[in-house]
PDB file as gemmi writes it, atoms N, CA and C in Angstrom:
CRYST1    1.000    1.000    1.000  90.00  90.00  90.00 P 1                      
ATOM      1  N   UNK A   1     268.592  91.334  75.166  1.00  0.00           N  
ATOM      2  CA  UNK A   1     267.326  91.871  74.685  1.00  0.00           C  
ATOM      3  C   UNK A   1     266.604  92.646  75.762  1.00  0.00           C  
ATOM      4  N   UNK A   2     265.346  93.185  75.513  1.00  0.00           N  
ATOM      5  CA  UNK A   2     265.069  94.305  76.541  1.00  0.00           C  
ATOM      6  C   UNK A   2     263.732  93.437  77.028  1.00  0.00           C  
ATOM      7  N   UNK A   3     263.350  93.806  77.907  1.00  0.00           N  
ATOM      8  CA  UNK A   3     262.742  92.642  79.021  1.00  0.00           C  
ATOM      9  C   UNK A   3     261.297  93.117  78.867  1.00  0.00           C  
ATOM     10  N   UNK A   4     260.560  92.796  78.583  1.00  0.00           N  
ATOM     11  CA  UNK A   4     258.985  92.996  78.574  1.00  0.00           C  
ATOM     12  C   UNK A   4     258.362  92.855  79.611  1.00  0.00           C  
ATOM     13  N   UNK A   5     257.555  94.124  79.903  1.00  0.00           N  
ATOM     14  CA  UNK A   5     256.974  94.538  81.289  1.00  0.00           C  
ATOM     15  C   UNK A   5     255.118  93.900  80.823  1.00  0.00           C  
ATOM     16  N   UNK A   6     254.375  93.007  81.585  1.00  0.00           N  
ATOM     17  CA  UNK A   6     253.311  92.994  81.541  1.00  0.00           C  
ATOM     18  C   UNK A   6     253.204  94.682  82.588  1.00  0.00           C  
ATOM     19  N   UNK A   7     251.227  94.510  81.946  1.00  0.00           N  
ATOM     20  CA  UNK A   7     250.983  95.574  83.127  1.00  0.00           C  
ATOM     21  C   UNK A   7     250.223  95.244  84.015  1.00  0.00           C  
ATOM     22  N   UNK A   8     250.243  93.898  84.190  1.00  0.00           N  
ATOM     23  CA  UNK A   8     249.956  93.242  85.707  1.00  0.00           C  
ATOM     24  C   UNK A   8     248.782  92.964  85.597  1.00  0.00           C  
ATOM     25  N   UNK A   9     247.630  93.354  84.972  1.00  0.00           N  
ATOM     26  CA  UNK A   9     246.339  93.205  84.536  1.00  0.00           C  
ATOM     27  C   UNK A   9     245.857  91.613  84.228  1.00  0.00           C  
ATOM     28  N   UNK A  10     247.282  90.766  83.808  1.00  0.00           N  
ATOM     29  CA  UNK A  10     246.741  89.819  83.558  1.00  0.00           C  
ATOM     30  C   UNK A  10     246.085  88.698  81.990  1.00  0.00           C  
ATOM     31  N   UNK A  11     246.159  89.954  81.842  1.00  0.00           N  
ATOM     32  CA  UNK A  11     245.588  89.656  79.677  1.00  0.00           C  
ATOM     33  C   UNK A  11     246.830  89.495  79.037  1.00  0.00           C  
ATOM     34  N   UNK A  12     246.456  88.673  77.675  1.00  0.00           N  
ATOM     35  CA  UNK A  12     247.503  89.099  76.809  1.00  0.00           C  
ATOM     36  C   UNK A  12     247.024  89.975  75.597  1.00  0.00           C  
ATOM     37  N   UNK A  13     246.098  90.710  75.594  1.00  0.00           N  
ATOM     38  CA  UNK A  13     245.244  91.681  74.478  1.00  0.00           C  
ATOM     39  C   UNK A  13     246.058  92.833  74.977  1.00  0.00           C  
ATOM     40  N   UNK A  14     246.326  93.509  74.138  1.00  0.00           N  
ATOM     41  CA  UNK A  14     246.998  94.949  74.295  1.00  0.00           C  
ATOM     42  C   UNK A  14     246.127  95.938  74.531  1.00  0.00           C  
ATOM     43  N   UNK A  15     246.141  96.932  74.682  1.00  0.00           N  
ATOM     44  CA  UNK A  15     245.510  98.168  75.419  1.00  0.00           C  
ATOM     45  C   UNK A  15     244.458  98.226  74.441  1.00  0.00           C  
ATOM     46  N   UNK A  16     243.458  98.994  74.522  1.00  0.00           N  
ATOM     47  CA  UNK A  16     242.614  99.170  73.399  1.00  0.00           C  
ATOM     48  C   UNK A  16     242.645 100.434  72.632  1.00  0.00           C  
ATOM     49  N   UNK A  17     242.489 100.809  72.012  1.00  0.00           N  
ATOM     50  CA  UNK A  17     243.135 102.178  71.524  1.00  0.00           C  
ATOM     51  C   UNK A  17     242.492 102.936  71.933  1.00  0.00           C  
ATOM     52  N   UNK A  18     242.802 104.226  71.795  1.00  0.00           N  
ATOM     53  CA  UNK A  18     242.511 105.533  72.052  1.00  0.00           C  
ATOM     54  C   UNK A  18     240.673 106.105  72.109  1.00  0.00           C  
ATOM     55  N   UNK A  19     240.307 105.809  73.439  1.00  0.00           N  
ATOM     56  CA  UNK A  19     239.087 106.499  73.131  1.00  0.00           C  
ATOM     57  C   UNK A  19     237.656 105.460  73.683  1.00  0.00           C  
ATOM     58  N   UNK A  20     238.782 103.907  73.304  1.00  0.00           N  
ATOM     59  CA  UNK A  20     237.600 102.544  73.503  1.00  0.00           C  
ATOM     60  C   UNK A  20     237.393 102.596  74.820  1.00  0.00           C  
ATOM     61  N   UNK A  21     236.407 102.084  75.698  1.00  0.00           N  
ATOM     62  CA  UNK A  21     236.017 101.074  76.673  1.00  0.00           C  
ATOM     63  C   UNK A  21     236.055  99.796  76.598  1.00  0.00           C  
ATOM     64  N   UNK A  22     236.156  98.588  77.428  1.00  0.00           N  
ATOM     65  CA  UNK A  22     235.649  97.349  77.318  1.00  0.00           C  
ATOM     66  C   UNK A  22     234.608  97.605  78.454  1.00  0.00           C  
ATOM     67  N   UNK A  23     233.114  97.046  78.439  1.00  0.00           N  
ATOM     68  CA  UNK A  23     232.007  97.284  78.536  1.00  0.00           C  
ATOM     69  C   UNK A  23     231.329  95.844  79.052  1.00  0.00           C  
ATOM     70  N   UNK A  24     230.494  95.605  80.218  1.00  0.00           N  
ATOM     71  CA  UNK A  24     229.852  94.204  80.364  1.00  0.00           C  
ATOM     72  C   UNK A  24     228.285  94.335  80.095  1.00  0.00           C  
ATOM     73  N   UNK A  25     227.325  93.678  79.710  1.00  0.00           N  
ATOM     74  CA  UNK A  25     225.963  94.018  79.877  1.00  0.00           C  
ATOM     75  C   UNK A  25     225.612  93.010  81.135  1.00  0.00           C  
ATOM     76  N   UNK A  26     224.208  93.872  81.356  1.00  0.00           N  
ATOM     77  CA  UNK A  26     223.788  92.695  82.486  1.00  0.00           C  
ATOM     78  C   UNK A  26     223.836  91.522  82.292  1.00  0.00           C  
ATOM     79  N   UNK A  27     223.718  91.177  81.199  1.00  0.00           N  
ATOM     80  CA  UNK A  27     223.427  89.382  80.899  1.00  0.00           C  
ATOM     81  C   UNK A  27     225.293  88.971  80.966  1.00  0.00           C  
ATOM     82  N   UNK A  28     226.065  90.036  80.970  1.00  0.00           N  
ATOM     83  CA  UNK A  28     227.255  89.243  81.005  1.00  0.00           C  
ATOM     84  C   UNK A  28     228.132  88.879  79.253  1.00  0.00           C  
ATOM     85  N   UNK A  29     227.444  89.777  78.408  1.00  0.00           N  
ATOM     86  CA  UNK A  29     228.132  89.957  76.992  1.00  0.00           C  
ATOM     87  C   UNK A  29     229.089  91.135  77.005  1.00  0.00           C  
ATOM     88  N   UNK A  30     230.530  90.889  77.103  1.00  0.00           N  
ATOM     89  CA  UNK A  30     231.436  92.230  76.652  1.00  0.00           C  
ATOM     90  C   UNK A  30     230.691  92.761  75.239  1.00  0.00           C  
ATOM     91  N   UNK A  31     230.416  94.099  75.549  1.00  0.00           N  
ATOM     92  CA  UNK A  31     231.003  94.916  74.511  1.00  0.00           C  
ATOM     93  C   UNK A  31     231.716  95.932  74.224  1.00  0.00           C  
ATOM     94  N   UNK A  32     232.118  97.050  73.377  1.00  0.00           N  
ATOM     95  CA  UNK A  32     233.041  98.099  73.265  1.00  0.00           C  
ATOM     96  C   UNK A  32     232.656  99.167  73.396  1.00  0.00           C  
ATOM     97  N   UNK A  33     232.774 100.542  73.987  1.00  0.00           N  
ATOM     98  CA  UNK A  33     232.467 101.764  73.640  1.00  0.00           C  
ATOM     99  C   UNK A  33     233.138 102.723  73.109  1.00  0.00           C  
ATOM    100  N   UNK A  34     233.029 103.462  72.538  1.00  0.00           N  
ATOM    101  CA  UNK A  34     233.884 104.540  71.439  1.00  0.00           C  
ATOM    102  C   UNK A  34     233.867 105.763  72.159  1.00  0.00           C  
ATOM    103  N   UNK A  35     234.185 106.170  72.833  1.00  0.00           N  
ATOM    104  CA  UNK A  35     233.855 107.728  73.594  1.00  0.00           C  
ATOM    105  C   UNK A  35     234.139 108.188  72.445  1.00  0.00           C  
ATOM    106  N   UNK A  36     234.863 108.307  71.289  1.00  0.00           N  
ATOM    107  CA  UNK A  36     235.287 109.263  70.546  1.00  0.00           C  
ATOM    108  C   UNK A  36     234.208 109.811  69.707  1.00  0.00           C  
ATOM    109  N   UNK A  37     233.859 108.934  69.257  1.00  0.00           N  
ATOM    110  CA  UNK A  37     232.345 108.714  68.184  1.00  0.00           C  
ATOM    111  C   UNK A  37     231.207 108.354  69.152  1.00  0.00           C  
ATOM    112  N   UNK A  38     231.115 108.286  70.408  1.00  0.00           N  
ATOM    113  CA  UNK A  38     230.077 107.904  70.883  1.00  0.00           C  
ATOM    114  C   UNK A  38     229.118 106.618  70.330  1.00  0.00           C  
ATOM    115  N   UNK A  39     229.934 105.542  69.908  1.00  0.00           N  
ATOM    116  CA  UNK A  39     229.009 104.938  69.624  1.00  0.00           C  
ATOM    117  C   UNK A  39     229.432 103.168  70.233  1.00  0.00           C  
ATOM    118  N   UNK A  40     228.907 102.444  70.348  1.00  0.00           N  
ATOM    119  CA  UNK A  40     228.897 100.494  70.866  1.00  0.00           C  
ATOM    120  C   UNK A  40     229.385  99.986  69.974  1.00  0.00           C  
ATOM    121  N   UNK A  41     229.661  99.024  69.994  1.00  0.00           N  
ATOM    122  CA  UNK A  41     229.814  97.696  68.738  1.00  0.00           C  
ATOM    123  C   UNK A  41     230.208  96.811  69.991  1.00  0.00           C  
ATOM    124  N   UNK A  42     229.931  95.506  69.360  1.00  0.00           N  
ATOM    125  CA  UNK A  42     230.135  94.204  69.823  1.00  0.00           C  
ATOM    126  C   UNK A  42     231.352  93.846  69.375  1.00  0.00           C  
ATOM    127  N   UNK A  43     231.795  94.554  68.157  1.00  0.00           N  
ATOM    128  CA  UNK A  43     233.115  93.563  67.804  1.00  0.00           C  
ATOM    129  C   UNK A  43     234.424  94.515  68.425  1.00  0.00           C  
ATOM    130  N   UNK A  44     235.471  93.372  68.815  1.00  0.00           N  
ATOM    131  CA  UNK A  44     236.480  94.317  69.560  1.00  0.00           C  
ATOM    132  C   UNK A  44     237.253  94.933  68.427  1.00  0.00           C  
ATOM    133  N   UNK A  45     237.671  96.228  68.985  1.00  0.00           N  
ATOM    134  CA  UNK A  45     238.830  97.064  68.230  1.00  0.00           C  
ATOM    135  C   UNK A  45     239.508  96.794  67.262  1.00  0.00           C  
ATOM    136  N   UNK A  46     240.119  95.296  68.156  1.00  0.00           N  
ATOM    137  CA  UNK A  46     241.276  94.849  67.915  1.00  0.00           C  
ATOM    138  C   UNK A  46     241.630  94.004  66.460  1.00  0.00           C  
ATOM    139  N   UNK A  47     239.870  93.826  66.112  1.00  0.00           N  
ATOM    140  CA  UNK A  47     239.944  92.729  65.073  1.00  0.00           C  
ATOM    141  C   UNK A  47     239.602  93.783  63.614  1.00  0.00           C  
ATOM    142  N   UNK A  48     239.775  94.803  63.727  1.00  0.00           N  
ATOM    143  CA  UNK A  48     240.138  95.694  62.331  1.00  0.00           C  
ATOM    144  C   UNK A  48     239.251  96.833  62.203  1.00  0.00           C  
ATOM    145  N   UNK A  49     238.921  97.341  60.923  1.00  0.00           N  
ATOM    146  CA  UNK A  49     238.588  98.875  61.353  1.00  0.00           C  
ATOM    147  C   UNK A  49     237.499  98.478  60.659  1.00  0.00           C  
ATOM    148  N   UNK A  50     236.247  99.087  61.289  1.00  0.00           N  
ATOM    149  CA  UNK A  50     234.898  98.818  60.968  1.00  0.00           C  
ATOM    150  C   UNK A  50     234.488  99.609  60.171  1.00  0.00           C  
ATOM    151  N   UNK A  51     235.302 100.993  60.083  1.00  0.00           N  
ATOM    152  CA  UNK A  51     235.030 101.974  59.375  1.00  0.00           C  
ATOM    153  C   UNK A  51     235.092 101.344  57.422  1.00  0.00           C  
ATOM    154  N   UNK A  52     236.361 100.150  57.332  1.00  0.00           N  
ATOM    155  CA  UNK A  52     236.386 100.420  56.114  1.00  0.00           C  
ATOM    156  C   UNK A  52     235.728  99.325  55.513  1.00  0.00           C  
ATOM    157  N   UNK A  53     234.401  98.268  56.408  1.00  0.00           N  
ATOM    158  CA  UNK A  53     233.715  97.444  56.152  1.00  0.00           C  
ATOM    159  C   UNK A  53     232.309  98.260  55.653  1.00  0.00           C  
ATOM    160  N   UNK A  54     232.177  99.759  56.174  1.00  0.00           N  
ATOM    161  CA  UNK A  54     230.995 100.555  55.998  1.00  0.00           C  
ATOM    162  C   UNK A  54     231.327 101.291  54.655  1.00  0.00           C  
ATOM    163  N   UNK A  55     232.550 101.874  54.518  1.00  0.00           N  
ATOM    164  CA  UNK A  55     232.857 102.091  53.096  1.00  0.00           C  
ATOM    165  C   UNK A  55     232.687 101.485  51.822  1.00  0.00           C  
ATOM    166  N   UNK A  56     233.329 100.610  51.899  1.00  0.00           N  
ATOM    167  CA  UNK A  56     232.912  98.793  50.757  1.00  0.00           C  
ATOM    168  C   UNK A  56     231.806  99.048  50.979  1.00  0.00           C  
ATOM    169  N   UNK A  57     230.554  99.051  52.007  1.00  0.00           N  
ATOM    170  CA  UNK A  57     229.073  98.536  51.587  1.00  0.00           C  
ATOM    171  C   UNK A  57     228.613  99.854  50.826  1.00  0.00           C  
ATOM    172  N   UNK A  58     229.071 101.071  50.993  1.00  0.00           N  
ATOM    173  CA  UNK A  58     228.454 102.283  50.493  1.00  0.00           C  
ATOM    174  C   UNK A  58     228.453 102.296  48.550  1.00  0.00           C  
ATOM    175  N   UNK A  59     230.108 101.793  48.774  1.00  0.00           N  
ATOM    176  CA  UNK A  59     230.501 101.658  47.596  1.00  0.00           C  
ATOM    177  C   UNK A  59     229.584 100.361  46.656  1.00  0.00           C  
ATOM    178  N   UNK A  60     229.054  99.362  47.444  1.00  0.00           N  
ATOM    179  CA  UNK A  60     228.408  98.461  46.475  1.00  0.00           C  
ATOM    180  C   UNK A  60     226.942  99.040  46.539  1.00  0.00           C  
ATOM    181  N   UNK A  61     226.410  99.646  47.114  1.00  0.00           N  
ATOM    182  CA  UNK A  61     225.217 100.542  47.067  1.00  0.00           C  
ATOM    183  C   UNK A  61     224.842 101.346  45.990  1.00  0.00           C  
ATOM    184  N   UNK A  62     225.910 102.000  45.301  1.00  0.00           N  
ATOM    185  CA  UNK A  62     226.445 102.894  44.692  1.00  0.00           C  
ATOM    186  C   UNK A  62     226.138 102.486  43.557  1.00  0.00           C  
ATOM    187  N   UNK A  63     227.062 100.914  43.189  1.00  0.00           N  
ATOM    188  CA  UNK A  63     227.307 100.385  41.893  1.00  0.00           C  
ATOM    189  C   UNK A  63     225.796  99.914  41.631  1.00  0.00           C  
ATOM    190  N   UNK A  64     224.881  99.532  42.688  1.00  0.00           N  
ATOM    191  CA  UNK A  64     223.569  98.681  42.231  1.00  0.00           C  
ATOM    192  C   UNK A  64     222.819  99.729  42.338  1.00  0.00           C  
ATOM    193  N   UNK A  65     222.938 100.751  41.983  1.00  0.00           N  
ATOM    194  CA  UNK A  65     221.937 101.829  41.742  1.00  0.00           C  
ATOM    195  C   UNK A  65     221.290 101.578  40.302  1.00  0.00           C  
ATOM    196  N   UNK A  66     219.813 101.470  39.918  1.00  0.00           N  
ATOM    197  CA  UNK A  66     219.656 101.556  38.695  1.00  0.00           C  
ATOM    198  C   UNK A  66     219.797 102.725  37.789  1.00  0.00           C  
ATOM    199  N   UNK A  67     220.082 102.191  36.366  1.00  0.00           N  
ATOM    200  CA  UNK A  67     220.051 103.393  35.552  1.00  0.00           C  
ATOM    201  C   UNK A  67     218.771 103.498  34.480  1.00  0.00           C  
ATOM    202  N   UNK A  68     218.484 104.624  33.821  1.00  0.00           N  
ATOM    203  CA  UNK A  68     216.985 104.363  33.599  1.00  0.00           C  
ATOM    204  C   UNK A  68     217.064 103.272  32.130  1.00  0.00           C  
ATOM    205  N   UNK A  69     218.087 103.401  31.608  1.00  0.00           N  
ATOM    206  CA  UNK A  69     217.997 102.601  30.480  1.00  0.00           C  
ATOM    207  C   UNK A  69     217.993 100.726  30.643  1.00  0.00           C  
ATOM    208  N   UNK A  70     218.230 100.589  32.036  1.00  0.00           N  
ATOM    209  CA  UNK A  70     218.519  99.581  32.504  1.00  0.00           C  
ATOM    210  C   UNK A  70     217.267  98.775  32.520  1.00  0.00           C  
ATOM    211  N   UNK A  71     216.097  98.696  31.942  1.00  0.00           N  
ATOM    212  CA  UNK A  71     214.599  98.254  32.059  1.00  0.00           C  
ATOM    213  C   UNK A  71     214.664  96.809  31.566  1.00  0.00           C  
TER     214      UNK A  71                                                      
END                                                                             
């Protein structure tokens, strides 16, 4: 089998993708930065795409719109 190279760093979390930072605040809370989008989040990368948690909410926004007959 083919031999797996750590990259010496020490972690077992894989790289972060394309674009992220890992980030400390003064108080000592990691968080993430997006150079791509320029934007923070607290939650890492790694744990799924945030993008399609903002979609779903748009979409239930959508559905609870009233209609006028709806009184």
């Amino acid at each position: 089998g083919a031999a797996t190279r750590s990259g010496g760093l020490g972690t077992a979390r894989s790289p972060l993708p394309e674009g992220w930072e890992q980030a400390v605040t003064p108080e000592g809370e990691v968080y993430y930065i997006n150079h791509i989008t320029k934007t923070t989040s607290w939650l890492d990368p790694h744990l799924g795409n945030s993008n399609e948690r903002e979609r779903h909410r748009e979409s239930e926004q959508e559905s609870e719109r009233p209609t006028p007959w709806s009184q």
